[in-house]
Structures are given as C-alpha cells and as structure tokens.
N, C-alpha and C positions, 0 to 999 in steps of 0.2 A: 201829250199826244193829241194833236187836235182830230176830228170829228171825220175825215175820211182816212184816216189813218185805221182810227177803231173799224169801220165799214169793211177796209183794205182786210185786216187781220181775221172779222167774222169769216169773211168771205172766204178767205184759205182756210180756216175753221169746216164750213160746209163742206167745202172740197172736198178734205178730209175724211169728214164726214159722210158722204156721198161715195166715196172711195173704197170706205169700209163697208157699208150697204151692200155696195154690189158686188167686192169680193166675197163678201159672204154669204150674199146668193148663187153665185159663181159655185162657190163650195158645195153649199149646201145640192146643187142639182148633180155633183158629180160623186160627191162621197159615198162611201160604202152602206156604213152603220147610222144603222136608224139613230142612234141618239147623238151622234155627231152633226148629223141632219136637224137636230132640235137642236142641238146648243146653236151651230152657225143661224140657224133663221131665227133665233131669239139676240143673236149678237149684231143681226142686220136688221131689228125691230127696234134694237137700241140705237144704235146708230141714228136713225132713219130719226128718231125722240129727238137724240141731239141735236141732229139738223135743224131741225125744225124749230129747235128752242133758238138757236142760236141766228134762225132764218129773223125770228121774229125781233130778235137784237136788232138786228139792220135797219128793220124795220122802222123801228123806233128810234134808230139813229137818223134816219132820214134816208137809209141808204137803198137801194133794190138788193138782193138777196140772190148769190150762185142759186141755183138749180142743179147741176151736174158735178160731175168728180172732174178730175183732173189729167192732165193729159199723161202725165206720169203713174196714174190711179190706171188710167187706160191699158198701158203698156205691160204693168202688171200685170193684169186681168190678161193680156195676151199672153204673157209669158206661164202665167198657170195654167191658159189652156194649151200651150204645149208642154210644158212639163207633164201635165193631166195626162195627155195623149202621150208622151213616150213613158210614161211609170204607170199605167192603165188606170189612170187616177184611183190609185192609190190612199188612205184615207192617212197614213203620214204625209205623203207629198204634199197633201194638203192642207195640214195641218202646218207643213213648214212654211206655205206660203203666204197662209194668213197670220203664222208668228211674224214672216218680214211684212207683211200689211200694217200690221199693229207695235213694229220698231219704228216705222216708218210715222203711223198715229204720234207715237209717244211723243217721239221728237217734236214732232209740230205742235203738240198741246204745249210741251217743255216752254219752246221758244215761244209761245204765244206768252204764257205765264207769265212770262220773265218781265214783259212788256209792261208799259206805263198806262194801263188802259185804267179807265174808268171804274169806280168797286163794285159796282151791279157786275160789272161786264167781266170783270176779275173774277167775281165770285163763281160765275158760271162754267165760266172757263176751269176755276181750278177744282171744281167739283165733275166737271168732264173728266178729267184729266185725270182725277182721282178713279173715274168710271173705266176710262181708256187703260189704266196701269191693273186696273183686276181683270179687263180684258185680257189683257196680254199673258197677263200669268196664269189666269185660268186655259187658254188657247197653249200656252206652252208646257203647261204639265200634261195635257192631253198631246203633246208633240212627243214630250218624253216617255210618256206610258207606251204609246202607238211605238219609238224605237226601240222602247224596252221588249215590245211583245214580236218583234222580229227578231229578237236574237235569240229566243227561246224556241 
C-alpha cells in the first residue's frame, strides 16, 4: 500500500471518527438521563482521542489530516434530529441511533483492518477497532435495557 493510500484510509478513519464525536454530542444535548448524558460525552471524548491519534498518523505520513466528519456522518446527525423531534427525543431513540452510528464505526474500522497498511498504522487501527466494538456493545446493552424498560 504505498504512502497516500495509508493518508486516504487515516483520513476516512477521522471521518469516522469525527462522526462519532458529534453524534454523541448530538445525543448527549437531547437525552433524558443523567447518566446517559455521561456515558455519550465520555464516548465523544473518546472519539475525539482517536482522532487525534490517528490525525497525528497523517501527519507523520506526510499527509494533512480531515478535520470534520463526513457527509454521510452529517446526514445522520439530521436524521436523529428528526427522529429526536418526532419520538420527543426519547433516550431509546437515541440510543438506537448511536447503535446505527457505531454499526456504521465498526464496518469502517473492519475494512480499514483488513488493509495492507503499515504495522504501527495497523496496530492503531486494530486497537481502535478493538475500542469501536466495546463501543458498540456497551451503547447497545444500554439500547436493550432502555427497550426492556418500555415494555414494563
């Protein structure tokens, strides 16, 4: 994989990255419970880590380094602020939309993994990746609790 190639893959890495940040601030302004409120803005602190780890990759590839999420990142963020607004932002709705945020994550750590990058660049990545899948499953047992507790 030569040297913009690796650049190419951080960079949709940030995105990613950047994508999760701000849905989880997104969340974090609209959900109900206090402690929901602390997991999402500790899961957009993380984030925010990664980014940064993986900004500084680029860096040292020779590359310039995203700044922002993605326009797909975007679209979601639209779509949970009307979901938000037609379920009264609900703190399930929200929790389902940062599970699809963090399906979305996974994939793209997945396919990055897969790649023929560099073993610093690898190791990073698969230690994200590792970060991105307790993400997800920690965010989707709190999906499952939250549809557990409406049907009681």
């Amino acid at each position: 994989m030569d040297n913009k190639d690796v650049i190419d893959e951080l960079n949709t890495l940030i995105e990613t990255c950047k994508d999760g940040e701000y849905g989880f601030l997104s969340c974090a302004e609209h959900v109900r419970s206090a402690s929901l409120r602390e997991v999402f803005a500790q899961r957009a602190a993380d984030c925010r880590q990664a980014c940064s780890e993986l900004q500084q990759l680029v860096r040292q590839h020779g590359g310039t380094p995203e700044d922002d999420g993605s326009t797909s990142g975007a679209m979601h963020r639209g779509w949970v602020a009307v979901k938000g607004t037609l379920t009264g932002y609900s703190d399930k709705a929200m929790l389902e939309e940062c599970e699809r945020g963090e399906d979305a994550a996974v994939g793209r750590y997945r396919k990055a993994a897969q790649k023929a990058l560099p073993a610093g660049v690898l190791e990073v990545v698969q230690r994200q990746l590792a970060g991105v899948l307790r993400n997800h499953d920690q965010i989707k047992l709190l999906r499952d609790q939250a549809r557990n507790a409406e049907k009681v």
